[in-house]
C-alpha positions as CSV (number, residue, x, y, z in Angstrom):
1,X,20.1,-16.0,10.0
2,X,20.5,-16.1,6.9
3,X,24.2,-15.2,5.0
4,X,23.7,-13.1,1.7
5,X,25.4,-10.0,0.8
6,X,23.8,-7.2,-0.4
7,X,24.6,-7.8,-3.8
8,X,22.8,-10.7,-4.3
9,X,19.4,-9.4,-1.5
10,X,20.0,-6.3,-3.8
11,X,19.4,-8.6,-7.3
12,X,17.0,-10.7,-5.0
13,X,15.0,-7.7,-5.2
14,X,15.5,-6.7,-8.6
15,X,14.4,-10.0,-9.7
16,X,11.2,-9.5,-7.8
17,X,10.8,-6.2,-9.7
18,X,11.1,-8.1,-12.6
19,X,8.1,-10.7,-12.0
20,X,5.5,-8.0,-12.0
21,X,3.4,-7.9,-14.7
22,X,4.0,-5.5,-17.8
23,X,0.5,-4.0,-17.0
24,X,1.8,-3.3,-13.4
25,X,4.9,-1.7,-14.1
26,X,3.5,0.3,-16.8
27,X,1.3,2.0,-14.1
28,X,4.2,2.5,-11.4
29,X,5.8,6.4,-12.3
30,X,8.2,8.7,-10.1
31,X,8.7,5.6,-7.5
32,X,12.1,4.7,-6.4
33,X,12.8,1.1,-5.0
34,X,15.7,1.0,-2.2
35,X,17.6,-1.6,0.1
36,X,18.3,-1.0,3.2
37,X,19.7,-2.6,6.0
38,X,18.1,-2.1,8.7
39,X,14.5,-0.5,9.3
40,X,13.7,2.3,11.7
41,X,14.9,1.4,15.6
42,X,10.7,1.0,16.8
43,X,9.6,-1.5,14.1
44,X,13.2,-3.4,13.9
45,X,11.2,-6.4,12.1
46,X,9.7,-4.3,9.6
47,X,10.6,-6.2,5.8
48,X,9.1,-3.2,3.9
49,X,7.6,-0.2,3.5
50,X,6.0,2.1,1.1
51,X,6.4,5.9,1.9
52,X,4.5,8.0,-0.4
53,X,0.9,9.2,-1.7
54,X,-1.3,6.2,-3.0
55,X,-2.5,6.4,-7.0
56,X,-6.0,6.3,-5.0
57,X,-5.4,9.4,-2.9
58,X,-3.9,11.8,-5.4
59,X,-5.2,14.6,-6.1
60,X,-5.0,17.0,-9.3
61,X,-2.1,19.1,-6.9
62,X,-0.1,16.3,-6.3
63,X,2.1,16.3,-9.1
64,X,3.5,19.8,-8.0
65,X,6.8,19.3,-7.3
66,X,6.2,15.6,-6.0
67,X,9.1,13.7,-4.5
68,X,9.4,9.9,-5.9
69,X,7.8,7.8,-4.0
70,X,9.6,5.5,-2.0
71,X,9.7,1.8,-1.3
72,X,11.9,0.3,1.0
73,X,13.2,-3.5,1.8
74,X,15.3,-4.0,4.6
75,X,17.7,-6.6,4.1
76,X,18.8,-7.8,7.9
77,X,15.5,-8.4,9.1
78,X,14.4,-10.5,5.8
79,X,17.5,-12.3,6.6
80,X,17.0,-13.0,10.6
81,X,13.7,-14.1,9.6
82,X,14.5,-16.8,6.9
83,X,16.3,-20.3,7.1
84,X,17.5,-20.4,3.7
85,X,18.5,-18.3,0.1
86,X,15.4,-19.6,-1.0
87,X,13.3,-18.7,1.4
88,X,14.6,-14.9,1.0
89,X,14.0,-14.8,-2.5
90,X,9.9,-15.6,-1.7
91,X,10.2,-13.2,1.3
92,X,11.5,-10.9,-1.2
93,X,9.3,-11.1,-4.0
94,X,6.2,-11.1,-1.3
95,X,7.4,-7.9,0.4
96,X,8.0,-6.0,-3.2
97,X,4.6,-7.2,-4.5
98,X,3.0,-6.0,-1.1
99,X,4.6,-2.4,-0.9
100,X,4.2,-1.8,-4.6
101,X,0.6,-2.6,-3.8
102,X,0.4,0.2,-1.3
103,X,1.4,2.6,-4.5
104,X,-1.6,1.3,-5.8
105,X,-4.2,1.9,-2.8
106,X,-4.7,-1.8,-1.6
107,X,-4.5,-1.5,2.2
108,X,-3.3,-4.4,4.3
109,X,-6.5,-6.5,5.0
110,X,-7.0,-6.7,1.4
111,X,-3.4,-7.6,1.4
112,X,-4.2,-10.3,3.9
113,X,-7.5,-11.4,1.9
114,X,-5.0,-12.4,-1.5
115,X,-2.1,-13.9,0.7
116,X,0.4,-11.2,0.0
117,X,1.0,-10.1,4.0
């Protein structure tokens, strides 16, 4: 496991925000991006997840008192699963670009077909 306080996984992921392109964050609205520690107790090596309405399944309604949307990274688990600081900053940046490409509607096979699973 890997030793990094939540600081630095917490800019870790902020930098990863940071490397999407303009056009990409331009698009993302009413999403907050969290750290957490650990994910829920039945998927305990989960590294991400998006928890909210996909752009692609919105409807005109949605916008009617819509919570942010939420993505998640989960620190501990990113950690167990890497062998070095570097490594968790790639693990990083590849779990943010995946969930914030669930905002977007891209499911996980496609996911899988462009290397970002």
């Amino acid at each position: 496991m890997v030793e990094m306080s939540s600081e630095d996984f917490e800019d870790a992921v902020s930098d990863a925000l940071d490397q999407l392109p303009q056009e990409v964050i331009d698009r993302i609205d009413n999403v907050v991006v969290l750290v957490e520690d650990e994910p829920p107790a039945e998927t305990p090596d989960l590294l991400g997840i998006y928890d909210g309405i996909p752009l692609t399944e919105r409807d005109f309604m949605w916008a009617a008192g819509a919570l942010p949307d939420r993505i998640v990274i989960y620190r501990n688990p990113t950690l167990r699963m890497c062998e070095s600081r570097d490594e968790v900053v790639k693990e990083v940046l590849v779990t943010v670009v995946h969930e914030v490409a669930h905002y977007f509607g891209i499911d996980d096979d496609r996911l899988h077909e462009l290397g970002w699973s």
